[in-house]
Phi, psi and omega in degrees: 000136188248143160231141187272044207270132182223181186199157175062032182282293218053027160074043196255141191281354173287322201273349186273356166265321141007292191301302218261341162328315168273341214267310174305303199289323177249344153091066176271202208235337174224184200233039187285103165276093162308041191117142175053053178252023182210123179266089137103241196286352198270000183311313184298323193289326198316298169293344189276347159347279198288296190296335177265009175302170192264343186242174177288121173231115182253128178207181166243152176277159186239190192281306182259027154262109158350166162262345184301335206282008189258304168343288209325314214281342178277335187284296194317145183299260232274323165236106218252141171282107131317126119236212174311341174256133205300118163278147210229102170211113167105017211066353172239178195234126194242090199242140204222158179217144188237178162087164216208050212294130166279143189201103213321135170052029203209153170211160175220158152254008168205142187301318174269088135327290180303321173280297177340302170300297170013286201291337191265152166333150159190104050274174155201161197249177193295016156269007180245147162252110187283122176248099168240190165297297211242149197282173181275138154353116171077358174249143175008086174202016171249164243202095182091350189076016168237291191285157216228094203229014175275158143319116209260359179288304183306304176324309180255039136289307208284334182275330147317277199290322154100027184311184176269312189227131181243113188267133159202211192185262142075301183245089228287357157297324168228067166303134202171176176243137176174151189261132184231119193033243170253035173254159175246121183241123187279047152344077212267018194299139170256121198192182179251042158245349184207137178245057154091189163214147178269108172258197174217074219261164174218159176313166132031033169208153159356151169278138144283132195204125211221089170288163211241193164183114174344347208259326195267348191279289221286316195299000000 
């Protein structure tokens, strides 16, 4: 199954021609949006957006998505709310926690973080994919090349539970890839080094994951 993980459109008219742009060239089979897929007041056209895609979008809410916009998100033909309980497509499980609490040099993803992971599977196994927002402590999380701006309550949830793969995004300076224990974590942020990444999953193997650049997209 190829999926298509992005993060940080914030309803900007470069990233949905971006979206559908990777949607032609590499033909993936889903859509996952970590997050910030609305800047604030711009929410409704943001999801009709999102809904009006040619394939299936699974996402999470960010920091500059409403808490109003998750009904919306559930509601939608074409586009489904992660949460803790596990989606099941293709053999793999796609479980997710949204929103995004800011914090001088810190992020969270919530003021209950810890129950919020709490709530979520745990082991999991390398078919499952965690989809939140803001990245774990110390992985594609710096902020200016200085500040370490992840979660670190997420960091050690991700080294207990063992997903195969973890999608975010939140910090649009280091959109990237890195194994944080055995997970493999993605910074799928759209910005302007990065447009998402095209992954590639199989049973019982590795994410295969070909990060994207606006540039290499649009040409």
């Amino acid at each position: 199954m190829r999926i298509y993980a992005i993060a940080d459109i914030h309803g900007k008219k470069e990233h949905i021609e971006t979206i559908y742009a990777v949607l032609e060239k590499f033909s993936p089979d889903l859509v996952v949006a970590a997050g910030d897929l609305s800047h604030f007041f711009n929410w409704r056209t943001s999801l009709a957006q999102l809904d009006s895609l040619p394939v299936p979008v699974l996402a999470v809410r960010g920091n500059t998505d409403f808490r109003r916009t998750e009904p919306h998100i559930a509601q939608a033909d074409n586009l489904d709310l992660l949460t803790h309980t596990p989606r099941e497509i293709n053999g793999f499980s796609f479980v997710g926690s949204g929103g995004t609490f800011l914090l001088p040099f810190a992020s969270r993803i919530c003021l209950n973080e810890k129950k919020r992971l709490a709530s979520l599977p745990s082991p999991m196994d390398m078919d499952t994919i965690l989809v939140v927002h803001p990245p774990p402590k110390g992985i594609c999380d710096r902020v200016g090349g200085k500040i370490s701006a992840g979660s670190k309550n997420l960091a050690l949830f991700i080294e207990q539970a063992s997903p195969g793969l973890v999608l975010c995004g939140h910090v649009h300076e280091q959109p990237g890839k890195a194994v944080l224990g055995n997970s493999l974590v993605v910074n799928c942020s759209m910005s302007r080094s990065g447009a998402g990444a095209v992954i590639d999953l199989e049973k019982n193997s590795p994410p295969r994951v070909n990060l994207l650049h606006p540039d290499a997209v649009r040409c």
